[in-house]
ROLUMNU-823965 format. One line per 10 residues: their letters; for each residue x, y, z of N, C-alpha, C. Coordinates in steps of 0.001 Angstrom, whole numbers. Example, Ala and Ser with C-alpha at 12.3 -4.5 7.8 and 13.67 -1.06 7.14 Angstrom:
BEGIN
AS = 13190:-5690:7800:12300:-4500:7800:13200:-3300:7800  12850:-2250:7080:13670:-1060:7140:12900:30:7870
This chain:
BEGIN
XXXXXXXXXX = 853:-1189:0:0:0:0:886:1235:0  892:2326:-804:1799:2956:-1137:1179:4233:-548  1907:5176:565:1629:6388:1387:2579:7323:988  1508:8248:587:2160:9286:385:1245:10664:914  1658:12001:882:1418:13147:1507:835:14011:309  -426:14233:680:-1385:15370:42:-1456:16681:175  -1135:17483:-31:-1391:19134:2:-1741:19511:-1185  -2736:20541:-1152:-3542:21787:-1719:-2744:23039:-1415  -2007:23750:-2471:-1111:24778:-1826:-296:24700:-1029  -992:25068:551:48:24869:1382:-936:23820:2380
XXXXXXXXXX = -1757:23341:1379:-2981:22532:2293:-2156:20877:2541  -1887:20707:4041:-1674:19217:4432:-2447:18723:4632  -2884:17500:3986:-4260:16943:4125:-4088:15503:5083  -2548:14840:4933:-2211:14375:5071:-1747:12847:4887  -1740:11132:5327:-937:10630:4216:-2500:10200:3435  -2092:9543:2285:-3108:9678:845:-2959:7680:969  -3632:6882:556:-3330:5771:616:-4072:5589:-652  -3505:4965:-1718:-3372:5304:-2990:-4087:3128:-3562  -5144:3249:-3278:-5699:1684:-3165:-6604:1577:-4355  -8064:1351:-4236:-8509:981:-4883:-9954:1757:-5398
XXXXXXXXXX = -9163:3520:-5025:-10301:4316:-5670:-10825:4211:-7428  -9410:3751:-8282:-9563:3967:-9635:-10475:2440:-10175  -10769:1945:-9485:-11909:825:-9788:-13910:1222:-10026  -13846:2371:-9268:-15272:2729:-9391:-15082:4630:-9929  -14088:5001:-10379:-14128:6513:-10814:-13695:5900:-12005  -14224:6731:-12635:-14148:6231:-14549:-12743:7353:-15250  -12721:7987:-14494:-11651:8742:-14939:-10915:9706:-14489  -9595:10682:-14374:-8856:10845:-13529:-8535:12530:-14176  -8952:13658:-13692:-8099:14976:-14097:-6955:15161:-13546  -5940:15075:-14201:-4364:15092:-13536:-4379:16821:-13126
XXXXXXXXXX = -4441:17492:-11792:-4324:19029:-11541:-2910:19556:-10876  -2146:20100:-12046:-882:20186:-11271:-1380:21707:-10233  -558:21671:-8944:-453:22511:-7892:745:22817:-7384  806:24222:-6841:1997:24748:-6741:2160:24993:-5021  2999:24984:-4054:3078:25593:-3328:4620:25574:-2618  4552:26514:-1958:5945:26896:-983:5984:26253:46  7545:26000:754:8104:25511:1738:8734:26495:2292  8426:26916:3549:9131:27946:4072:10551:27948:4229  10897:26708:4533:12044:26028:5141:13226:26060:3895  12980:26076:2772:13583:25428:1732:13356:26163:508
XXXXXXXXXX = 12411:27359:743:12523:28941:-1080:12123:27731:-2016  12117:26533:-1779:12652:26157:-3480:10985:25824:-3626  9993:25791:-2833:8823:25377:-4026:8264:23983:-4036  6688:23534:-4318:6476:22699:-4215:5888:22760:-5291  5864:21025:-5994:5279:21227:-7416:4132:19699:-7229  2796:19453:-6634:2029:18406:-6994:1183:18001:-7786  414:16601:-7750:-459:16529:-9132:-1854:16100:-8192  -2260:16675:-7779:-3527:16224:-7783:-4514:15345:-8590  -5053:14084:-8074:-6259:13119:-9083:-7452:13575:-8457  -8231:14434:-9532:-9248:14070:-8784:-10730:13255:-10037
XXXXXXXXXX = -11248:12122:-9213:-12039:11316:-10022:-13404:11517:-9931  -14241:11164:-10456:-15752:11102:-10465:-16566:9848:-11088  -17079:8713:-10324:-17831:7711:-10667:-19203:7933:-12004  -19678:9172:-11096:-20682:9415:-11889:-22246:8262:-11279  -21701:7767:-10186:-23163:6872:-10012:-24293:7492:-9815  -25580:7218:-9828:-26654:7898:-9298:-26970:7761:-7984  -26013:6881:-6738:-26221:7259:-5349:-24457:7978:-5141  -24487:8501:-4115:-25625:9679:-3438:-25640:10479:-4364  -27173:11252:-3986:-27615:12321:-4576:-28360:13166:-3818  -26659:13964:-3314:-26135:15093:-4826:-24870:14575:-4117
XXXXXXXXXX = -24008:14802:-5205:-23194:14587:-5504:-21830:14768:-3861  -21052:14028:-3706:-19817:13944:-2502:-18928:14458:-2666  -18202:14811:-2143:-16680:14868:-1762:-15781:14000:-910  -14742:13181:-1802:-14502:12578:-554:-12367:12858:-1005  -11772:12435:327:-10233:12496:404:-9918:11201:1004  -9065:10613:269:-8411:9357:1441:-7562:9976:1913  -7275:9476:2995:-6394:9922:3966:-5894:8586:5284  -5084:7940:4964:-4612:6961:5780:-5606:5974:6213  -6443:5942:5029:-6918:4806:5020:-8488:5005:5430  -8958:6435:5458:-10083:6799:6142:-10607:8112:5346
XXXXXXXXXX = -11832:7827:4918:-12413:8811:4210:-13356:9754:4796  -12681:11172:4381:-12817:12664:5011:-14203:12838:3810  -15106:13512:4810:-16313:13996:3666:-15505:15873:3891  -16771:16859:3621:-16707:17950:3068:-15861:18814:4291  -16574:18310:5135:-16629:18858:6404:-14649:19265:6832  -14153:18121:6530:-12894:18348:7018:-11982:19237:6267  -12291:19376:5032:-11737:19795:3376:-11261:21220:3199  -11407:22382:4189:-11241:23666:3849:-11621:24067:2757  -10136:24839:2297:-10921:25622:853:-11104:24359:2  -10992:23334:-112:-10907:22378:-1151:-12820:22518:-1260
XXXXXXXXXX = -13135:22409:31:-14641:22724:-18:-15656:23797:-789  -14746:24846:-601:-15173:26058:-1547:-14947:25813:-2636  -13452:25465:-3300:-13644:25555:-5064:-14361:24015:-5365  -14974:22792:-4428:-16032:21537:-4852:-17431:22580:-4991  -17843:23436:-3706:-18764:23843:-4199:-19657:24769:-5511  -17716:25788:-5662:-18088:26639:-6777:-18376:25541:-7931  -17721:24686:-8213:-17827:23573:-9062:-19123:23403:-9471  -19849:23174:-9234:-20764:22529:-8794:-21945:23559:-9137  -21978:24622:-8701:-22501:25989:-8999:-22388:26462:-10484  -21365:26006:-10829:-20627:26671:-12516:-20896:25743:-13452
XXXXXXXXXX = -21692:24512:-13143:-21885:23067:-14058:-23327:22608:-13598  -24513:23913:-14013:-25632:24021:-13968:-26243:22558:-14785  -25660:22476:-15721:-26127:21609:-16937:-25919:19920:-15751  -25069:20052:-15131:-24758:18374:-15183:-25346:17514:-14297  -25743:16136:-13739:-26462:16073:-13156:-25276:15828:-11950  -25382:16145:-10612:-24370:15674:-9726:-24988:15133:-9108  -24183:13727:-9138:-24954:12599:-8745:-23086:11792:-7970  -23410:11358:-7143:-22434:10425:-7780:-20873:10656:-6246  -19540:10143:-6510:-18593:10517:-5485:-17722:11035:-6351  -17081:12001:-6077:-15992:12656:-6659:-14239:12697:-6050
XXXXXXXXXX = -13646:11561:-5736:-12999:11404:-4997:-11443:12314:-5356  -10863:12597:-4310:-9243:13200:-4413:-8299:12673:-3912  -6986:12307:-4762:-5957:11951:-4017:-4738:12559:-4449  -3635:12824:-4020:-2736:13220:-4825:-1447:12985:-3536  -185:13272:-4553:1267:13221:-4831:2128:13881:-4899  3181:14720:-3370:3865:15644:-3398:5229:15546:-2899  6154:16402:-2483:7396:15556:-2029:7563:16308:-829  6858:17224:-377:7472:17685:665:5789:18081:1386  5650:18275:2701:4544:18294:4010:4902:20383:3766  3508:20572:3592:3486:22378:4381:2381:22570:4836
XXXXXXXXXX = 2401:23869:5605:1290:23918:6574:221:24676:6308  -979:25063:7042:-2303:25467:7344:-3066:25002:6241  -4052:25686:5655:-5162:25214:4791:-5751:25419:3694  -4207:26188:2986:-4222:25803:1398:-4778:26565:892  -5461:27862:772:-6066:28718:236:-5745:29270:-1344  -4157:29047:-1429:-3715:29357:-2831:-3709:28506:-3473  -4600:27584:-3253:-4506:26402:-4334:-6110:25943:-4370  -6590:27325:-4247:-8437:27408:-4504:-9021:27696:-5182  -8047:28188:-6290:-8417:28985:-8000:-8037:27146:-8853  -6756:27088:-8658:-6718:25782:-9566:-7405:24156:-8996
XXXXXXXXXX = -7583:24433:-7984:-8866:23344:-7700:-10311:23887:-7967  -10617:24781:-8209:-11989:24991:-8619:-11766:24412:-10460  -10975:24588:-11014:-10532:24700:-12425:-10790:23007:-12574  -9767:22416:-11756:-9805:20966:-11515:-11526:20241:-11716  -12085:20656:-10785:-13053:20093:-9776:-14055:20387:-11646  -14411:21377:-11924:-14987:21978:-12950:-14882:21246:-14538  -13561:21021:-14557:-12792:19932:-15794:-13405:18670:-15318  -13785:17793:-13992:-14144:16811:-13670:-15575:16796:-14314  -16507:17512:-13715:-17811:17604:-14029:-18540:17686:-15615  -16717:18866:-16305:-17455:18691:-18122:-16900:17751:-18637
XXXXXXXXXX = -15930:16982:-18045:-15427:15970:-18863:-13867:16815:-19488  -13573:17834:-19326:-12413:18321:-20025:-11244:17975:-19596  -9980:17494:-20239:-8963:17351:-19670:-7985:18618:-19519  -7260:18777:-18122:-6036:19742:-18035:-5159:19717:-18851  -4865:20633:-19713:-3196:20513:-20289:-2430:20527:-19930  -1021:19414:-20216:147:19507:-19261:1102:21275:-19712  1437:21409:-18879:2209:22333:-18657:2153:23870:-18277  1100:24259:-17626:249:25180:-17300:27:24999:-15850  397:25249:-15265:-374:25698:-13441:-512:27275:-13257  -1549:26886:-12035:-2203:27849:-11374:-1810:28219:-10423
XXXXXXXXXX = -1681:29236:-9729:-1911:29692:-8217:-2875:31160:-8158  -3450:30964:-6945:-4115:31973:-6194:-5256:31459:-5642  -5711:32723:-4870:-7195:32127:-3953:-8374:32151:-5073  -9369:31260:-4361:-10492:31015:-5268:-11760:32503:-4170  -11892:33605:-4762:-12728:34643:-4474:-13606:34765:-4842  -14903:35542:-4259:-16358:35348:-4888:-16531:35997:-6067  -17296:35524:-6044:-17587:35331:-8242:-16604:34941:-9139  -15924:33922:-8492:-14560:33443:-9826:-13956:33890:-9615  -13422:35148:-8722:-12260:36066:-8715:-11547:35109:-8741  -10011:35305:-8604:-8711:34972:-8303:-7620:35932:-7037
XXXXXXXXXX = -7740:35666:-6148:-7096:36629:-5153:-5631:36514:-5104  -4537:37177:-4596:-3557:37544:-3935:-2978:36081:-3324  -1786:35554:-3786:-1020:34579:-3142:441:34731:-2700  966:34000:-1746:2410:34525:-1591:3144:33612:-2350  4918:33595:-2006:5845:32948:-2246:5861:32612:-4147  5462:33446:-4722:5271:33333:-6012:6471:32902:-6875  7705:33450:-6617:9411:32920:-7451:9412:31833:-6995  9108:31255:-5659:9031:29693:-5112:8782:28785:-6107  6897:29202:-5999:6094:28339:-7248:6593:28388:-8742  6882:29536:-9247:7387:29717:-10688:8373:28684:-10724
XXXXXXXXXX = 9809:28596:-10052:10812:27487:-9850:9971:26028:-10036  9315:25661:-8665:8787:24290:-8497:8370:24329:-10212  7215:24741:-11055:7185:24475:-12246:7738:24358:-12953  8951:25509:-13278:10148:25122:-14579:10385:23869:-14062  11412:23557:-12427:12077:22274:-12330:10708:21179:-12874  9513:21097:-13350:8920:19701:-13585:8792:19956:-14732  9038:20606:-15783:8975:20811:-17024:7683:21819:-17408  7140:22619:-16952:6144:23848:-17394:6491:24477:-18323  5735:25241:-19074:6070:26111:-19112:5522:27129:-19423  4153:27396:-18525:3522:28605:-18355:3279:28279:-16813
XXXXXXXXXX = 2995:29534:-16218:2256:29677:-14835:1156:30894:-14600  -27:30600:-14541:-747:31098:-14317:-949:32443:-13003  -973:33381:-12928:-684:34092:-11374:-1816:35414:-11277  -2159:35515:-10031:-3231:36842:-9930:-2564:38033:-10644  -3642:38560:-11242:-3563:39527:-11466:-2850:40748:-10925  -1922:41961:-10892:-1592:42641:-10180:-126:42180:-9456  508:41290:-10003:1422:40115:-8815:3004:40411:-9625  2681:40651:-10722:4144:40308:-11951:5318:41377:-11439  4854:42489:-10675:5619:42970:-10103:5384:43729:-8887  6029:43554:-7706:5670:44158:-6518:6983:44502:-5902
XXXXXXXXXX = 7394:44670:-4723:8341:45240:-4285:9553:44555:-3704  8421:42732:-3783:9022:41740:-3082:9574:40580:-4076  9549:40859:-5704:9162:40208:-6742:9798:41271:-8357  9748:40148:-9576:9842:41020:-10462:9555:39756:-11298  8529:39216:-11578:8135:38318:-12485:8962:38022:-13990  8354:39380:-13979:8700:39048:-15577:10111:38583:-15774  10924:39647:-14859:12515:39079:-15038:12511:37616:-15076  12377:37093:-13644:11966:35728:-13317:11721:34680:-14651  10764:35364:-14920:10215:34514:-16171:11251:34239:-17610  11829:35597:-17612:12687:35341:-18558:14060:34826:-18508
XXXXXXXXXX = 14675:34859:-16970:15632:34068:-16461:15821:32341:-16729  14573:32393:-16314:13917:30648:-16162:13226:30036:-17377  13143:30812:-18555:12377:30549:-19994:11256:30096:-19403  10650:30886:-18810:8777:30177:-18537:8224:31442:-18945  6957:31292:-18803:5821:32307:-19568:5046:32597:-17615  5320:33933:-17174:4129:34428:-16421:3108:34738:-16883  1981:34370:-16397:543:35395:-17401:-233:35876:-16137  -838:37140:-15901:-1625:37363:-15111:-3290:36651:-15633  -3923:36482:-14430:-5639:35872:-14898:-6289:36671:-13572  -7199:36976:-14332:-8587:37763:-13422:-9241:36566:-12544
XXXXXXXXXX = -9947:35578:-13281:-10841:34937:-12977:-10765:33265:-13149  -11636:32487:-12537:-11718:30852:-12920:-11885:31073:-14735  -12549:31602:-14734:-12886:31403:-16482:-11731:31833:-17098  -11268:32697:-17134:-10188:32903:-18123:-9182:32076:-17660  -8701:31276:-16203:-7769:30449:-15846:-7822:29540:-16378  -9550:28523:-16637:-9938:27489:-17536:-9638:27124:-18815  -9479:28830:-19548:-9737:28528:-20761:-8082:28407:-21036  -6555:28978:-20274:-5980:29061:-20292:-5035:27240:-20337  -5638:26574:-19092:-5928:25222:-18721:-6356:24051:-19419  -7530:24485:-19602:-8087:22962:-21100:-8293:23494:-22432
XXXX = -8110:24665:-22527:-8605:25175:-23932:-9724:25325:-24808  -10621:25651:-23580:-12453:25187:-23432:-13131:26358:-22692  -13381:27207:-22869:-14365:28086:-22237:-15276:27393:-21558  -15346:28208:-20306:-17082:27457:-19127:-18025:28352:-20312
């Protein structure tokens, strides 16, 4: 049984036990995620799975996380909860029915509850429901804000790094961020041959992501 450590941003969810969810989810959105290590500047780069059966019990539709062998409903989930619900809200058409399970794959443990990794899990969660797949080489960061916004995240040269080192080569980032006092993106970007792009919103992050307008 193979254990490994889950985070959302800087979300520890904690260990992931990687068994026999892909037997009843029909299919898998690979969501790469970015986050910082305080300890270490250099950046965290994970892939989030998240699946969907599609059954008609329960209804409406679950959330669930393994976690050492024990499955977390909504309740425990933080922001992961907010961008399942925006989900869900933004995919009027579909019927939600069904479990939508998450597991994922990182190399290093960080702390509190992940908030900058609430724009590209709504993106995730959203690609699950239309059926769209993520494109490799594109991540996200920032908070998931009301009405789709995209809010304000830290440790941004961190995340840019963690992506080049896995082969990216775009990164998605709030709006307003490419240069601040603590930062200079663009340099960054052109140091490291990656592409910064600022994004307003889930929708324009999406379309950036699968190449599919909501």
């Amino acid at each position: 049984m193979l254990m490994r450590t889950l985070i959302a941003g800087s979300l520890l969810v904690g260990s992931v036990v990687l068994t026999t969810i892909a037997s009843y989810a029909l299919d898998y959105v690979e969501l790469p995620v970015l986050a910082a290590v305080r300890s270490n500047n250099l950046g965290v780069f994970e892939i989030m799975l998240m699946g969907w059966d599609k059954k008609a019990d329960p209804n409406a539709v679950q959330l669930q996380v393994y976690i050492a062998g024990v499955r977390y409903g909504k309740h425990h989930l933080g922001s992961m909860v907010q961008a399942f619900d925006y989900a869900v809200e933004r995919t009027p058409a579909v019927l939600h029915t069904g479990t939508v399970s998450v597991q994922g794959v990182t190399y290093l443990p960080t702390t509190s509850d992940g908030p900058s990794a609430g724009a590209a899990m709504a993106v995730g969660f959203i690609a699950v429901f239309k059926g769209d797949r993520i494109q490799r080489g594109t991540a996200l960061t920032g908070t998931l804000e009301p009405g789709g916004h995209i809010g304000r995240v830290g440790s941004l040269p961190d995340k840019i790094r963690a992506a080049k080192r896995e082969g990216y080569h775009t990164v998605l980032v709030p709006r307003g961020q490419l240069h601040t006092s603590e930062w200079n993106l663009i340099e960054l970007g052109f140091q490291l041959n990656i592409s910064v792009k600022e994004v307003d919103t889930v929708d324009e992050a999406y379309q950036f992501m699968t190449g599919n307008r909501l």
